[in-house]
N, CA, C and O atoms as CSV, one atom per row, in Angstrom:
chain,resi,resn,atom,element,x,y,z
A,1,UNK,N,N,0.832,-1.195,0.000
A,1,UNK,CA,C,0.000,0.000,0.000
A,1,UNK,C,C,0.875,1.257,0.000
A,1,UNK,O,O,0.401,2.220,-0.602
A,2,UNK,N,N,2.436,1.451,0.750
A,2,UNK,CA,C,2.669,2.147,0.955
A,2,UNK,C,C,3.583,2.466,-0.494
A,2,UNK,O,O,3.908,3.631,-0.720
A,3,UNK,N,N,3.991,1.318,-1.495
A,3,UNK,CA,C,3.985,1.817,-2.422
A,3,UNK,C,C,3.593,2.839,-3.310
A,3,UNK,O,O,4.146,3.858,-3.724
A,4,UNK,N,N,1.964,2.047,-3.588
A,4,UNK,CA,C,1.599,2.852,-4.522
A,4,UNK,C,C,1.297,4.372,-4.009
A,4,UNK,O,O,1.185,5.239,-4.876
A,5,UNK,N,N,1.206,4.611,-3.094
A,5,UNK,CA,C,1.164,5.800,-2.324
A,5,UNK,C,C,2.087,7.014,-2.587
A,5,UNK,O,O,1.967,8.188,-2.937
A,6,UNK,N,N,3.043,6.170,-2.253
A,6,UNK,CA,C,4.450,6.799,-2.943
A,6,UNK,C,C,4.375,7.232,-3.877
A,6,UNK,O,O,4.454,8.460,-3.911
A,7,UNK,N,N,4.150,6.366,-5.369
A,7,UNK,CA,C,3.983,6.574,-6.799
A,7,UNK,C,C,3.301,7.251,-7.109
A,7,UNK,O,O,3.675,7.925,-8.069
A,8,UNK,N,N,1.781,7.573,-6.514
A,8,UNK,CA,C,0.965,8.595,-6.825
A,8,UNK,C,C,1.369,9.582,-6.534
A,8,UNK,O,O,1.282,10.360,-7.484
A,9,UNK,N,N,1.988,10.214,-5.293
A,9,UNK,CA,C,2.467,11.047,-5.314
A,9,UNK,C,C,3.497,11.652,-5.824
A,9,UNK,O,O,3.708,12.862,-5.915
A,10,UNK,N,N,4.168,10.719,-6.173
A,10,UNK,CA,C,5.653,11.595,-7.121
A,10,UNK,C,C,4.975,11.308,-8.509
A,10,UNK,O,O,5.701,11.612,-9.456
A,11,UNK,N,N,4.022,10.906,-8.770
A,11,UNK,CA,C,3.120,10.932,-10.287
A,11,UNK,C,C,2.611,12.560,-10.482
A,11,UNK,O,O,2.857,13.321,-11.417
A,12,UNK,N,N,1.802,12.803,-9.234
A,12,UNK,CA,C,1.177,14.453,-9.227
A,12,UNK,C,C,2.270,15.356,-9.100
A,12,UNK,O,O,2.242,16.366,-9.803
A,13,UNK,N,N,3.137,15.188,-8.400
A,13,UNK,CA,C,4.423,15.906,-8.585
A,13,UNK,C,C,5.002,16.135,-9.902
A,13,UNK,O,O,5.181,17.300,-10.257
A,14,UNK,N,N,5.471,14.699,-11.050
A,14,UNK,CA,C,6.292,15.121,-11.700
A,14,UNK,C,C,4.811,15.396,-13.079
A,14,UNK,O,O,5.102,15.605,-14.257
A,15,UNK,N,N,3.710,15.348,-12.712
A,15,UNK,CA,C,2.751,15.935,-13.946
A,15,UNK,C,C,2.682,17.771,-13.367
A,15,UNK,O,O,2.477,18.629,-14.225
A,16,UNK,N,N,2.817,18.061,-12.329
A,16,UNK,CA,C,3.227,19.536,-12.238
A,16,UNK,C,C,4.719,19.818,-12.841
A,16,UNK,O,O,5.001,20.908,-13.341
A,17,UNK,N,N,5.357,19.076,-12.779
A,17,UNK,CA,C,6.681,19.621,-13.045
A,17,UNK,C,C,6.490,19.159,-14.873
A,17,UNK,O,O,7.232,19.703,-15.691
A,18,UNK,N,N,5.787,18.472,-15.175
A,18,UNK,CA,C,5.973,18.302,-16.826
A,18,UNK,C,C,4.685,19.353,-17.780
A,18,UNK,O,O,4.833,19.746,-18.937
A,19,UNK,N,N,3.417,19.627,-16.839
A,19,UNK,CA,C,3.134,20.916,-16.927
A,19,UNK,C,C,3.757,22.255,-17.036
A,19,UNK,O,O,3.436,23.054,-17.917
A,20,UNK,N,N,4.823,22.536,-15.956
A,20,UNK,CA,C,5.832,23.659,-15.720
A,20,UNK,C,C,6.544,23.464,-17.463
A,20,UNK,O,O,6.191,24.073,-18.473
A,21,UNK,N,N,7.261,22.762,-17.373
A,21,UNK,CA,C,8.093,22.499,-18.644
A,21,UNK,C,C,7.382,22.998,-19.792
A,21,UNK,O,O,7.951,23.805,-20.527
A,22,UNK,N,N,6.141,22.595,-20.050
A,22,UNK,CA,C,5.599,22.720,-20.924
A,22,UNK,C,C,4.913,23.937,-21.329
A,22,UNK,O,O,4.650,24.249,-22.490
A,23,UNK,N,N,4.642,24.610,-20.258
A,23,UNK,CA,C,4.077,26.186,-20.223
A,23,UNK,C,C,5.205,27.281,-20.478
A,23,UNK,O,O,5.056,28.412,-20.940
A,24,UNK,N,N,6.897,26.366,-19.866
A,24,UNK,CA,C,7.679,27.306,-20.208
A,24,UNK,C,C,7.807,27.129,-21.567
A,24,UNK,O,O,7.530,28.104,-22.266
A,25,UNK,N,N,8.216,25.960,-22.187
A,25,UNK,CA,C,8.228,26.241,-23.538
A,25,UNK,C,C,7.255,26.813,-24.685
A,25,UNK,O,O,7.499,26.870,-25.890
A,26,UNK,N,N,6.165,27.197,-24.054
A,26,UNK,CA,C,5.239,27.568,-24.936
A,26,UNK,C,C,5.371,29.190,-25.180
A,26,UNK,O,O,4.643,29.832,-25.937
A,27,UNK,N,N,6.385,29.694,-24.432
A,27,UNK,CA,C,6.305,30.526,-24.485
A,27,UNK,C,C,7.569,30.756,-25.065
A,27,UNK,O,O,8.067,31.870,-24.907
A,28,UNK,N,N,8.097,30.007,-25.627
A,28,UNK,CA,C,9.504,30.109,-26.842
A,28,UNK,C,C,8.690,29.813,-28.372
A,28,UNK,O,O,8.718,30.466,-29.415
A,29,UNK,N,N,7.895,28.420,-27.982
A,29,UNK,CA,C,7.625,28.013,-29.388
A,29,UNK,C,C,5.910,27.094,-29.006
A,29,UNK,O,O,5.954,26.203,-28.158
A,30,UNK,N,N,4.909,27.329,-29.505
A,30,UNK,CA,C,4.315,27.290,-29.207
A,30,UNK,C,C,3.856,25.735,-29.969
A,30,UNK,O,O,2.974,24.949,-29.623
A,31,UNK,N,N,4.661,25.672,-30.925
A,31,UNK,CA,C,4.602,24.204,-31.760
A,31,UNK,C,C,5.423,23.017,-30.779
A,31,UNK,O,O,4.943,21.887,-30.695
A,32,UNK,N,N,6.223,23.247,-30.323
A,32,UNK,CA,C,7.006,22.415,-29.490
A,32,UNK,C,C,6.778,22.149,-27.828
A,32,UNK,O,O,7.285,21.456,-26.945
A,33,UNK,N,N,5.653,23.179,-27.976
A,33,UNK,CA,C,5.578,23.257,-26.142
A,33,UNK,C,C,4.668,21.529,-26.195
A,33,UNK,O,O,4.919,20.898,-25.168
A,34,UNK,N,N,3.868,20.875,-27.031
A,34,UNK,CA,C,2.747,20.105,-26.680
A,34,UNK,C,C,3.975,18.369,-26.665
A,34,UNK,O,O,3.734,17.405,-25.938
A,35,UNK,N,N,5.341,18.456,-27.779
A,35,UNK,CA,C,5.962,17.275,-27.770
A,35,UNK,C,C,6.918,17.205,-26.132
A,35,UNK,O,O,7.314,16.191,-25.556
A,36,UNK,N,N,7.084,18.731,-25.688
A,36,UNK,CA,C,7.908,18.817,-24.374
A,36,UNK,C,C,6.974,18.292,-23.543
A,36,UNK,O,O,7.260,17.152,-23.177
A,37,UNK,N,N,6.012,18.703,-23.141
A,37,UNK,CA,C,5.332,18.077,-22.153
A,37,UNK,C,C,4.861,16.416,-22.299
A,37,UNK,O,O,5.194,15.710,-21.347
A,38,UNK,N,N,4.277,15.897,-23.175
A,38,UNK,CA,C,4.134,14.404,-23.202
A,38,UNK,C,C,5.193,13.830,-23.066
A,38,UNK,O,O,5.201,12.904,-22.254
A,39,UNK,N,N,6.440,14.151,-23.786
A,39,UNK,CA,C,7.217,13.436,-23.164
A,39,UNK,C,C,7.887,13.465,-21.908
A,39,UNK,O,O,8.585,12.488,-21.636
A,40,UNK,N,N,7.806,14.427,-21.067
A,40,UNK,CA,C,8.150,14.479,-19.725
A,40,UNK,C,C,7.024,13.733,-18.650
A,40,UNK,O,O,7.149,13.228,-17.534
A,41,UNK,N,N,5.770,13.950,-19.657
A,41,UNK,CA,C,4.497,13.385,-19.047
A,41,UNK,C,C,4.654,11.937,-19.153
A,41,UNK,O,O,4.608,11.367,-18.062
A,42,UNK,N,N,4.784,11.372,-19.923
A,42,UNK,CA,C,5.048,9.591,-20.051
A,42,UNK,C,C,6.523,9.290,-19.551
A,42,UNK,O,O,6.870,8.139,-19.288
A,43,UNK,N,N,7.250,10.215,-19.449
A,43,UNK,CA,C,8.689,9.585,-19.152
A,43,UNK,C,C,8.097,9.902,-17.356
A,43,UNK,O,O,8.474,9.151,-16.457
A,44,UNK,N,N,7.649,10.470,-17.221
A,44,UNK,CA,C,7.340,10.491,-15.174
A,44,UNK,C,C,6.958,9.183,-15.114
A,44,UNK,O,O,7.755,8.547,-14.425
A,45,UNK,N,N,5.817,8.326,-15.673
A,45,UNK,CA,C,5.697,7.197,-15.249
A,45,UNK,C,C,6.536,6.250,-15.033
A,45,UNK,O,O,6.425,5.639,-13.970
A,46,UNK,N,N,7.524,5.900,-15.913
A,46,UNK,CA,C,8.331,4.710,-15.723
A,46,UNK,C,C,9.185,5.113,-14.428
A,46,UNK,O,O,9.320,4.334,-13.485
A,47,UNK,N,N,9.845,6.607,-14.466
A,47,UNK,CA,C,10.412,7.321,-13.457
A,47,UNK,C,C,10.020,7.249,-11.915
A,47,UNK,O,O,10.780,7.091,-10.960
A,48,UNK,N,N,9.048,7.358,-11.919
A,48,UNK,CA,C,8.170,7.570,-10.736
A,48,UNK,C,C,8.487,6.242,-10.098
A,48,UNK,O,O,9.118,5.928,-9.088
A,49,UNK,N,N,7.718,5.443,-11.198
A,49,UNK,CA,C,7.821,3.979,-10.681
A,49,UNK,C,C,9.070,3.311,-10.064
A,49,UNK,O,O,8.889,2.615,-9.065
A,50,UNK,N,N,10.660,3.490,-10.692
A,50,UNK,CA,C,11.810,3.345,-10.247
A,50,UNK,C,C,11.979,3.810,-9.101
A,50,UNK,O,O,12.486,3.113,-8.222
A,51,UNK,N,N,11.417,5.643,-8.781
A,51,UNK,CA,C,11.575,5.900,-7.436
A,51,UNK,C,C,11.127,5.882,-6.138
A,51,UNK,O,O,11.565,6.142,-5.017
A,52,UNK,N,N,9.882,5.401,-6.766
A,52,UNK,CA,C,8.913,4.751,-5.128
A,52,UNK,C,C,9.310,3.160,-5.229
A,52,UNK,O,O,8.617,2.365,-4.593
A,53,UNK,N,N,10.027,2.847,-5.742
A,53,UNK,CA,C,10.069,1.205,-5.732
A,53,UNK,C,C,11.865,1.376,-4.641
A,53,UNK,O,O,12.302,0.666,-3.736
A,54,UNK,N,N,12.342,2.415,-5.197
A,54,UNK,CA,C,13.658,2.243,-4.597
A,54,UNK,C,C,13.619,2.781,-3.079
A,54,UNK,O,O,14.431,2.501,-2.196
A,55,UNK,N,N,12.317,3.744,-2.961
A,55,UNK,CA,C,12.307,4.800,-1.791
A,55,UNK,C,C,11.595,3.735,-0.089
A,55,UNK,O,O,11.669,3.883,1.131
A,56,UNK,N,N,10.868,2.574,-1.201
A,56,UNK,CA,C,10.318,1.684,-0.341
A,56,UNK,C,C,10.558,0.492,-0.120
A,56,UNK,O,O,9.779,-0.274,0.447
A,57,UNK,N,N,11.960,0.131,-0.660
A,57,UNK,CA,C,12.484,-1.000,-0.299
A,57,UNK,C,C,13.593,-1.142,1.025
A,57,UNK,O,O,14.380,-0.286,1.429
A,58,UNK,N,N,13.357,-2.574,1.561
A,58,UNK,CA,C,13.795,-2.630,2.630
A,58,UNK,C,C,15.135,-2.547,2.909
A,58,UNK,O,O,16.021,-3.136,2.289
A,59,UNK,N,N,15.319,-1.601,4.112
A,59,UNK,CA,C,16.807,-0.859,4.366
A,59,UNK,C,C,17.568,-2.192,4.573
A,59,UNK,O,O,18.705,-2.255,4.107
A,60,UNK,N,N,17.024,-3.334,5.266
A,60,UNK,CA,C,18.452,-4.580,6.013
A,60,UNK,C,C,17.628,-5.633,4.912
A,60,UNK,O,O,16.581,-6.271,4.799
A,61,UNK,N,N,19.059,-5.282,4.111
A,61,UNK,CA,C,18.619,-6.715,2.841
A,61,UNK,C,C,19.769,-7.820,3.827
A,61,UNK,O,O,20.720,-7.444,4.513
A,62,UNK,N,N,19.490,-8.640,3.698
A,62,UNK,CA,C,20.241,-9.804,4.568
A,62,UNK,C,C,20.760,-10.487,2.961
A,62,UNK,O,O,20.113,-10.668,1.930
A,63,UNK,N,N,22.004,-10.712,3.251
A,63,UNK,CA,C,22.726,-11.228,2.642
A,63,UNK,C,C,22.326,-12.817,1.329
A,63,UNK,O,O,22.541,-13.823,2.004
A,64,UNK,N,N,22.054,-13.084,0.451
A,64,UNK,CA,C,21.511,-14.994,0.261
A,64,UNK,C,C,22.707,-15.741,0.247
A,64,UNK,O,O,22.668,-16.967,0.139
């Protein structure tokens, strides 16, 4: 549980931060602002996922 918890939240996080990106570039080029944001928008998912998976794994890995 405490996963996905995690993930959602650094999901709403990095869709503000791929929003941000995208509003800044729109204001350079208004053709390019829509490919900056999806891809920051789909690249958060896999991202996200790496970092709540790493943020919630257990500190005493015991040795196999």
């Amino acid at each position: 549980m405490k996963l996905i918890v995690i993930y959602v939240a650094i999901i709403i996080a990095g869709a503000f931060v791929a929003w941000g990106l995208g509003s800044l570039t729109a204001s350079y080029s208004e053709t390019l602002s829509l490919p900056v944001f999806l891809g920051c928008f789909f690249l958060n998912f896999g991202l996200s996922w790496i970092l709540a998976v790493r943020l919630t794994e257990p500190k005493n890995k015991s040795a196999a």
